[in-house]
C-alpha positions in Angstrom: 10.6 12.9 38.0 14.1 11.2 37.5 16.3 13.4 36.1 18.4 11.5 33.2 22.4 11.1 33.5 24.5 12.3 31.0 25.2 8.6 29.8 21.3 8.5 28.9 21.4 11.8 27.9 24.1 10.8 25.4 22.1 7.5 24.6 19.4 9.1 23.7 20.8 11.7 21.6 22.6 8.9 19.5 19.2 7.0 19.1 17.6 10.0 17.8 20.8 10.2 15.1 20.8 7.2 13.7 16.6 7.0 13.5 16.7 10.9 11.4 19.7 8.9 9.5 17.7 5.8 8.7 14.8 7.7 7.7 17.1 9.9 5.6 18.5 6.6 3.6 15.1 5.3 3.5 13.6 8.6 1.7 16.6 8.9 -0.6 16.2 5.3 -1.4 19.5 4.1 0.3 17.6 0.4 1.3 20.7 -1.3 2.5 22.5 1.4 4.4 18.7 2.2 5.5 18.5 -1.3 6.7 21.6 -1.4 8.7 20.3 1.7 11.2 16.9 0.8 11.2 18.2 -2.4 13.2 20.7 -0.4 15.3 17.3 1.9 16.6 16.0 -1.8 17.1 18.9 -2.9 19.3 18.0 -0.1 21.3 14.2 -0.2 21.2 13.0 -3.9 19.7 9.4 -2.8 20.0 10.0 0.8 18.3 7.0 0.8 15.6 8.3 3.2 12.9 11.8 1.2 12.5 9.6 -2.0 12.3 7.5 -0.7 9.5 9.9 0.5 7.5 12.1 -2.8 8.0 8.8 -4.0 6.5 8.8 -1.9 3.7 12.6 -2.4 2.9 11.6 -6.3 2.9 9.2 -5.5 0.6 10.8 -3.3 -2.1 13.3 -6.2 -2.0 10.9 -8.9 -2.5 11.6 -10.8 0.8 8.1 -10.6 1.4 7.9 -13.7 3.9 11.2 -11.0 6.6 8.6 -8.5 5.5 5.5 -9.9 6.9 7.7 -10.8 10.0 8.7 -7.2 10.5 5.0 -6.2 10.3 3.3 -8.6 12.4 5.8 -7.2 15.3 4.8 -3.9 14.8 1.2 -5.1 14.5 1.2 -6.8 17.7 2.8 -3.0 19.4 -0.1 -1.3 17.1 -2.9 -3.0 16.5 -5.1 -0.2 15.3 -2.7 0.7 13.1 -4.4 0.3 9.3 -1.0 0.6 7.1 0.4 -2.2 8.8 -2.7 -4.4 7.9 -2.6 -3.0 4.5 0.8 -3.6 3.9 0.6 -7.2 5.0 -2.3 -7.2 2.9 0.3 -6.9 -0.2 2.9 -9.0 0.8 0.1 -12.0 1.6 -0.8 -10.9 -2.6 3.0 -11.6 -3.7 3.4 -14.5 -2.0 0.2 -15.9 -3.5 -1.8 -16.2 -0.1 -4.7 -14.5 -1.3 -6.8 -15.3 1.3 -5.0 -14.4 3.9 -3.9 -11.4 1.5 -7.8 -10.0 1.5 -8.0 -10.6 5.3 -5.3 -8.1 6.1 -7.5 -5.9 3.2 -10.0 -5.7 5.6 -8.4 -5.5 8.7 -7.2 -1.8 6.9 -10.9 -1.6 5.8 -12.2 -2.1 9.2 -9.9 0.4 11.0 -9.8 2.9 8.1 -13.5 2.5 5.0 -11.6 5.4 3.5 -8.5 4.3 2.8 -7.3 4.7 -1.1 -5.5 2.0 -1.5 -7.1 -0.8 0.6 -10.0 0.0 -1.5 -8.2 -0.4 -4.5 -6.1 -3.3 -3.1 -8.9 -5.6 -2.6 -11.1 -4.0 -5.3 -8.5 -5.4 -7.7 -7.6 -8.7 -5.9 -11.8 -9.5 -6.4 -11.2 -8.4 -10.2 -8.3 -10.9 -10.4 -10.8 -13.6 -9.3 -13.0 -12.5 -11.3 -15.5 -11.1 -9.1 -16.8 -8.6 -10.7 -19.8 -7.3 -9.1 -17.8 -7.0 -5.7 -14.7 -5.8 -7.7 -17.1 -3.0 -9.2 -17.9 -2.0 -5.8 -14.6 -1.8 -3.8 -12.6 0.1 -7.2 -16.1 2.7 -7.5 -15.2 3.5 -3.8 -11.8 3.9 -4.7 -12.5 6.0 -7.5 -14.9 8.2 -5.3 -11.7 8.6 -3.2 -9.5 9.3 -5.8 -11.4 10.7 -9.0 -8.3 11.7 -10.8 -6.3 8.3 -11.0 -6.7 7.5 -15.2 -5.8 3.8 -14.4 -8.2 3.3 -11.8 -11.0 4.3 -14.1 -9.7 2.4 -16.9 -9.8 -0.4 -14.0 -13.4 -0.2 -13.3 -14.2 0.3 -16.9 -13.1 -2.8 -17.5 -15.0 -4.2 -14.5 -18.2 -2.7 -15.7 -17.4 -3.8 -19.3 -17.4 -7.8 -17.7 -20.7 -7.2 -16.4 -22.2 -5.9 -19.7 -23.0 -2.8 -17.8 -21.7 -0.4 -21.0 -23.0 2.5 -20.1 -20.8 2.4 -16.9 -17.9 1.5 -18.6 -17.8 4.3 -21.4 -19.0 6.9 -18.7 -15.3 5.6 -16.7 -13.4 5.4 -20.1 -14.4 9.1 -20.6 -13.5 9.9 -17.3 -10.2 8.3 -17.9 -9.6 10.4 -21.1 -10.5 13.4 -19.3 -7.6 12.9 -17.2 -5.3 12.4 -19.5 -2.8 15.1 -20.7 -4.3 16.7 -24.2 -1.4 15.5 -26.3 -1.7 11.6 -25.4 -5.7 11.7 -25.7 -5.4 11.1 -29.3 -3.5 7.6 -28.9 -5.8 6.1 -26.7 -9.1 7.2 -27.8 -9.2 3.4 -29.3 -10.7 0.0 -28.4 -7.0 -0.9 -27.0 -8.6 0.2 -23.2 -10.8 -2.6 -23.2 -8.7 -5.3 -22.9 -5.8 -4.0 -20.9 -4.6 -7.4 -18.1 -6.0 -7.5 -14.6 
């Protein structure tokens, strides 16, 4: 066991600083400042993971989706088994219109993670968009088992069910939607209106 010198003693200590501060911007939603030491903790680490991510992220809430997917296919390559990454390449593939490659990152998630929400969702509603319903139906229901309290994801697969002409389906998530909503907001959208909200 090497015992460290106070120069990489004092390193170290300044790399954990400025990661707690990026993560601090990041959370208070400080992107740019955010940005700036996320980079710093990668002159110091290229290969560190959680700084790569959330460069990603930072990319994305920016719409520079193509830096985005750069940042994450780094952090991919370090963490392979790693199902956010996938999942939020998945998106940015969806923004830039690569919908193929868009759905393979969906189940790359999938693969390393069946339960996760929002890969469900994610390619649930990328199907519905192509207007693939029956596989749509299948990917959103498994969302909504993982999630039975999301109004907009029932609404979702209501509409989905409606497409199919399976009716029974679609009223049955229509009431489940209204069951979520709060009492005083029931009234205004206990209408037809549901049925043809845009996917």
């Amino acid at each position: 066991f090497k015992q460290k010198t106070a120069y990489e003693i004092t390193r170290w200590l300044e790399f954990r600083r400025v990661l707690f501060r990026s993560n601090l911007d990041f959370q208070q939603n400080q992107l740019q400042r955010a940005e700036e030491n996320f980079k710093k903790v990668l002159k110091e680490d290229f290969h560190h993971v959680p700084s790569l991510k959330r460069l990603g992220q930072i990319k994305y809430e920016t719409h520079e989706y193509k830096d985005s997917i750069t940042f994450f296919k780094h952090a991919s390559e370090k963490e392979p088994d790693d199902y956010e990454i996938h999942f939020l390449m998945g998106q940015c593939y969806f923004e830039l219109g690569f919908l193929d490659k868009s759905k393979d990152a969906f189940y790359a998630s999938l693969d390393l993670a069946p339960n996760h929400l929002a890969s469900n969702r994610a390619i649930g509603e990328l199907f519905l968009k192509e207007m693939n319903f029956e596989t749509a139906a299948d990917y959103l229901q498994k969302a909504s088992t993982l999630n039975s309290e999301d109004t907009n994801l029932h609404i979702t697969l209501g509409n989905c069910y409606n497409e199919l002409d399976k009716l029974n389906d679609a009223i049955e998530q229509y009431t489940m939607a209204l069951q979520q909503e709060p009492q005083d907001r029931k009234s205004t959208r206990l209408n037809s209106s549901h049925l043809v909200i845009s996917y």
